[in-house]
C-alpha positions in Angstrom: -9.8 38.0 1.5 -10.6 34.4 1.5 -8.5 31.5 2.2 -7.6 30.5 -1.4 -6.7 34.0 -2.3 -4.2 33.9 0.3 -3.0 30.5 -0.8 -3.3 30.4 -4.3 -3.1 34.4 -5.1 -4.5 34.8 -8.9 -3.9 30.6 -9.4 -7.1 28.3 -8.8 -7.6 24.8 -7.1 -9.0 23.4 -10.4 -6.4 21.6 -12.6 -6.4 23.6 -15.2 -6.2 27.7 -15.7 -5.3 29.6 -19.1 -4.9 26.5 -21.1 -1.6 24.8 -18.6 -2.0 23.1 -15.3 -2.9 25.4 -12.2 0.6 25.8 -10.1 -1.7 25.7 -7.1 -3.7 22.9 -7.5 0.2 21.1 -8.3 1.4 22.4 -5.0 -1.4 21.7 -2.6 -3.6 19.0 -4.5 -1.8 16.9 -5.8 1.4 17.2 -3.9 -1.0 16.9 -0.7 -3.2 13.4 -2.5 0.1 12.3 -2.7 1.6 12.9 0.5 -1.7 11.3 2.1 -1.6 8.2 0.1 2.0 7.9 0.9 1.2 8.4 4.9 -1.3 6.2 4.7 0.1 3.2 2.8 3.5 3.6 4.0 2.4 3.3 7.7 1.2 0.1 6.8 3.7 -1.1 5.0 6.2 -0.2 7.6 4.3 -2.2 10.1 4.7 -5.0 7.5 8.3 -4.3 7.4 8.7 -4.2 11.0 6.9 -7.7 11.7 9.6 -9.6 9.9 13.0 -10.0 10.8 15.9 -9.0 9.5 17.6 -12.2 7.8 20.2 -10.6 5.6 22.7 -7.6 6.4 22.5 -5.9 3.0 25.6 -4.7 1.7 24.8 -1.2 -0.4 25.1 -2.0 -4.4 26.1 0.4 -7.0 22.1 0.8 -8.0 21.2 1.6 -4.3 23.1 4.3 -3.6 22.3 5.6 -7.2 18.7 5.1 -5.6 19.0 7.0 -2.8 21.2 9.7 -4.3 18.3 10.6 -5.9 15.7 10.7 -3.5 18.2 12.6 -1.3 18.8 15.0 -4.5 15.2 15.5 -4.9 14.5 16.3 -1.5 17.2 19.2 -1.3 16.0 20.2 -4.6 12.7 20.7 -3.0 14.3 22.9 0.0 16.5 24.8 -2.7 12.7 25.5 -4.4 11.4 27.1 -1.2 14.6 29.1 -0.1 14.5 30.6 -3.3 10.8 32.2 -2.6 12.6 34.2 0.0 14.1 35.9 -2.7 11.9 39.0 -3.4 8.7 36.3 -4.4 6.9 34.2 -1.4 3.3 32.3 -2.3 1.9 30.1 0.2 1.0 27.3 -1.8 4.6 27.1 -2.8 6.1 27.0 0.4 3.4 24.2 1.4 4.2 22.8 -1.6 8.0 22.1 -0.7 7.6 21.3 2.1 5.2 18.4 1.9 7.2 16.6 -0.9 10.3 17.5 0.9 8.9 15.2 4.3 7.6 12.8 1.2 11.0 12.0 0.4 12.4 11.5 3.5 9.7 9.0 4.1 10.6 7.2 1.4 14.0 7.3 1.9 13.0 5.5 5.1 10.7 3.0 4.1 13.2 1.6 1.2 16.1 1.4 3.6 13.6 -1.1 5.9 13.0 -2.8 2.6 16.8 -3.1 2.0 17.5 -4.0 5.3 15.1 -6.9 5.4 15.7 -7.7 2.4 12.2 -7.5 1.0 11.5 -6.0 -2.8 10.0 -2.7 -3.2 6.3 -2.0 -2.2 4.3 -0.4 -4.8 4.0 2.6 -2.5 7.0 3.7 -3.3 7.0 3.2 -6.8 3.1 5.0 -6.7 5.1 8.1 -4.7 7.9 8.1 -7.3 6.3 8.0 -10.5 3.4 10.4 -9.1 6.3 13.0 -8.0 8.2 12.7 -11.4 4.3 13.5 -13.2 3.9 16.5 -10.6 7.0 17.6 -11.6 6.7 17.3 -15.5 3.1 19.0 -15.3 4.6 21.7 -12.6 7.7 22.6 -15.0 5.4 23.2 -18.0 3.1 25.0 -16.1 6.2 27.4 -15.6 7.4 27.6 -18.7 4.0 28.7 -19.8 3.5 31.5 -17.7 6.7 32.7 -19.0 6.0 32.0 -22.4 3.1 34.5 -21.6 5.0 37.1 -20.4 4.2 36.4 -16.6 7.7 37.0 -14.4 6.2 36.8 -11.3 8.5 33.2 -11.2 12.3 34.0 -11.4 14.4 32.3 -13.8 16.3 31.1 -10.2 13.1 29.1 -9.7 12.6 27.9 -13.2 16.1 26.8 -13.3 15.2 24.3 -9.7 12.3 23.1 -11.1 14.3 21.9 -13.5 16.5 20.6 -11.9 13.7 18.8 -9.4 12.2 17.3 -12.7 15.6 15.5 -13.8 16.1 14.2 -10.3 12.7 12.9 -9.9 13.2 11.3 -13.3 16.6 9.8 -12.5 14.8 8.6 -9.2 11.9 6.9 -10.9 14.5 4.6 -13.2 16.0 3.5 -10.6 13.2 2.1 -8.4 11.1 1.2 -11.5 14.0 -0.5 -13.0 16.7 -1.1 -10.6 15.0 -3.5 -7.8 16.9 -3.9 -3.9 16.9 -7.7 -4.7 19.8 -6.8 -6.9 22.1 -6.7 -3.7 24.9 -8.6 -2.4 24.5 -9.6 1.1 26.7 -10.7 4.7 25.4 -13.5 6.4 24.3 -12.8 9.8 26.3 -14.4 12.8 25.3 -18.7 12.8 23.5 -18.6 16.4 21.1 -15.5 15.6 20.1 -17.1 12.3 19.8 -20.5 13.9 17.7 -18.2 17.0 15.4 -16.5 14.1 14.6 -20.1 12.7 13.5 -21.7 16.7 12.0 -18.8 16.3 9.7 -19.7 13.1 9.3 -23.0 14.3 7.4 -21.7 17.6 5.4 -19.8 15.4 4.4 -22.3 12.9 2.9 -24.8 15.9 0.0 -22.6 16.1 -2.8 -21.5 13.1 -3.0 -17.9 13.8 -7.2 -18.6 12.6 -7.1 -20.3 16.4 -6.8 -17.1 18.1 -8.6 -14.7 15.4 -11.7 -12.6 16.3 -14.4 -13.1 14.4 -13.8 -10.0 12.3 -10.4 -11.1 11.3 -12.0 -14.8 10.3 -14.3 -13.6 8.0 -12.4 -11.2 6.4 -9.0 -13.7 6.2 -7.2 -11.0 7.3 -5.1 -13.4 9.2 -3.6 -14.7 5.8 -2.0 -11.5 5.6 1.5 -12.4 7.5 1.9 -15.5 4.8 0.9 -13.7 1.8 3.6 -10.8 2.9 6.1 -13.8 3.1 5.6 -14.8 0.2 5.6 -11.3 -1.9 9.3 -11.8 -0.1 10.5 -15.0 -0.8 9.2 -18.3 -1.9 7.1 -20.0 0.8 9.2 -23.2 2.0 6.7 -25.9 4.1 8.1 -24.6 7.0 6.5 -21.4 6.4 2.7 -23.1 5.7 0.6 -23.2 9.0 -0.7 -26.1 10.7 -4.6 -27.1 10.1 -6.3 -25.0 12.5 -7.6 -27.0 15.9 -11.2 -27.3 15.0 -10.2 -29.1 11.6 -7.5 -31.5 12.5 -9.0 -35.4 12.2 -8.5 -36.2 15.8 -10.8 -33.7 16.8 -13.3 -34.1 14.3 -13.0 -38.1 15.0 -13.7 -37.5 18.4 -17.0 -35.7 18.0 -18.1 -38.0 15.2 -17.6 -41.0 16.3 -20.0 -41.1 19.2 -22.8 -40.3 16.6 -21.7 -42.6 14.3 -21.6 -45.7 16.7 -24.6 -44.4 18.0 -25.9 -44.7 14.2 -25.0 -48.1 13.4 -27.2 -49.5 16.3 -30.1 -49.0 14.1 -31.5 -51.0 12.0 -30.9 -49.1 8.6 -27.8 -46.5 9.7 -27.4 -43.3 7.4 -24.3 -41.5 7.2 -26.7 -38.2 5.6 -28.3 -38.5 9.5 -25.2 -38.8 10.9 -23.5 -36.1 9.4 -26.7 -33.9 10.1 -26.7 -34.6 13.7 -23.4 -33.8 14.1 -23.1 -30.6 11.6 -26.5 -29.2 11.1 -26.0 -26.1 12.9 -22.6 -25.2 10.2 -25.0 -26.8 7.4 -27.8 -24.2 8.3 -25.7 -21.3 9.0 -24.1 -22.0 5.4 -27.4 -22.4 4.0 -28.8 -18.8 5.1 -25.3 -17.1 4.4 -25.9 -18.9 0.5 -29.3 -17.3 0.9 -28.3 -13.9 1.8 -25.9 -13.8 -1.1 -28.5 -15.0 -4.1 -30.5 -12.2 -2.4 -27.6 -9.6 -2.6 -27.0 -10.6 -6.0 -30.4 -10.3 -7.2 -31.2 -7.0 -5.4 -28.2 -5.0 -7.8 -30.1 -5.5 -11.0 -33.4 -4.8 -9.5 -32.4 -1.7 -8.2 -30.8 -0.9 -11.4 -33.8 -1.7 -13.3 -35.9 0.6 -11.3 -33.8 3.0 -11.9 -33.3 2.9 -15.5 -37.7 2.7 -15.6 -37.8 5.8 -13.4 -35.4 8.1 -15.6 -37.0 6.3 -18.4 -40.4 7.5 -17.2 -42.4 10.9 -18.6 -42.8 12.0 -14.7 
């Protein structure tokens, strides 16, 4: 017997089986793309979440705990789902199933309460997750009513019924992230001194450019943007929040390595700023010259390749 039979029984991992969506490919494939995307994603954004503090102490609103009444309904819908297998019909995929959206939810449930908390609107992670579930759910609740419609009872009506049931909450879920944002909150004030701590703290931060201390990877990727694009997805960057010119760009240091050359330059007898400048910047002249090489080249090789393509399958041979 091979591994699918054992997980899947008669169902297949393909999408689609007897004219309706293949209850295993629902319970492993797409719950488990999900799941991954979620695990993936969500560990970044956390880390996002976690990096800035937490200015507001958010009061729960009406919408958010309509919010997380349904995440916390769909997640004991999901455990309801796979106690009811125990119930004279158990299927592998099923139980793995469950249980993956089950831990999908409670991730979520965690991520959008570090989004409340710090006051930050909701990543499109969780909106992906939620909407994704709710078409799982919709595709997985069809699926059911087709095999019965066919006169297939290996599915009780118990688990029909929770499907259901999982459907409606998912649905009820998905309007109120989609809709119902956690900007829409009322909010304490922290204490004076940790908010007045919080902004010496910003101000230490903002002396430095974090391109001074970035690796070479992280400079040519900007990837050291990232904290002030994040800030602003928040909020509305203030001047406070822009960085200070990096070292190597400020015009007291550039003055300082320029100015030798140049006085150096008007001694002679017909001074040229283009010879000054080269003395002074002709190694970040040539290295932007062969990088603006390497990228005509780049660009020309795609639609020479593709030409030599098209003649090859074109070709009689």
């Amino acid at each position: 017997m091979t591994l699918q039979s054992k997980l899947c029984g008669s169902y297949t991992l393909f999408p689609f089986q007897n004219g309706s969506t293949s209850l295993c490919f629902l319970d492993l494939i797409w719950t488990g793309s999900c799941f991954l995307l979620l695990l993936s994603f969500g560990l970044m954004r956390t880390r996002q979440l976690k990096s800035s503090p937490r200015i507001y102490n958010a009061k729960m609103s009406r919408f958010q705990w309509m919010r997380y009444f349904g995440m916390a309904l769909s997640s004991i819908f999901g455990l309801l789902r796979s106690s009811s297998l125990f119930l004279g019909e158990i299927y592998a995929h099923s139980l793995v199933g469950d249980f993956i959206q089950t831990m999908g939810w409670i991730i979520v449930m965690y991520i959008n309460w570090e989004e409340h908390v710090r006051s930050s609107k909701t990543g499109w992670i969780v909106r992906v997750w939620v909407t994704l579930t709710f078409i799982g759910e919709g595709l997985r609740l069809s699926s059911l009513f087709d095999e019965r419609r066919n006169g297939n009872v290996e599915y009780s009506s118990l688990r029909l019924f929770i499907t259901s049931l999982c459907c409606l909450s998912a649905a009820f879920t998905n309007v109120m992230v989609l809709y119902f944002d956690n900007v829409e909150r009322n909010y304490n004030k922290l204490e004076e001194e940790e908010r007045e701590e919080n902004s010496e703290e910003e101000k230490e931060e903002e002396k430095t450019c974090p391109r001074d201390e970035a690796n070479f990877l992280s400079k040519i990727t900007w990837w050291w943007v990232n904290r002030m694009v994040a800030l602003g997805y928040k909020r509305p960057l203030m001047m406070q929040d822009i960085y200070r010119i990096p070292k190597d760009m400020e015009p007291e240091y550039l003055n300082k390595r320029f100015d030798p050359i140049w006085k150096e330059e008007m001694k002679k007898h017909r001074p040229s700023l283009f010879r000054a400048l080269w003395k002074r910047y002709r190694g970040e002249m040539l290295r932007a010259w062969i990088i603006r090489l390497i990228h005509d080249f780049v660009m020309f090789l795609g639609p020479w390749f593709l030409s030599r393509i098209v003649d090859f399958v074109a070709s009689d041979s």
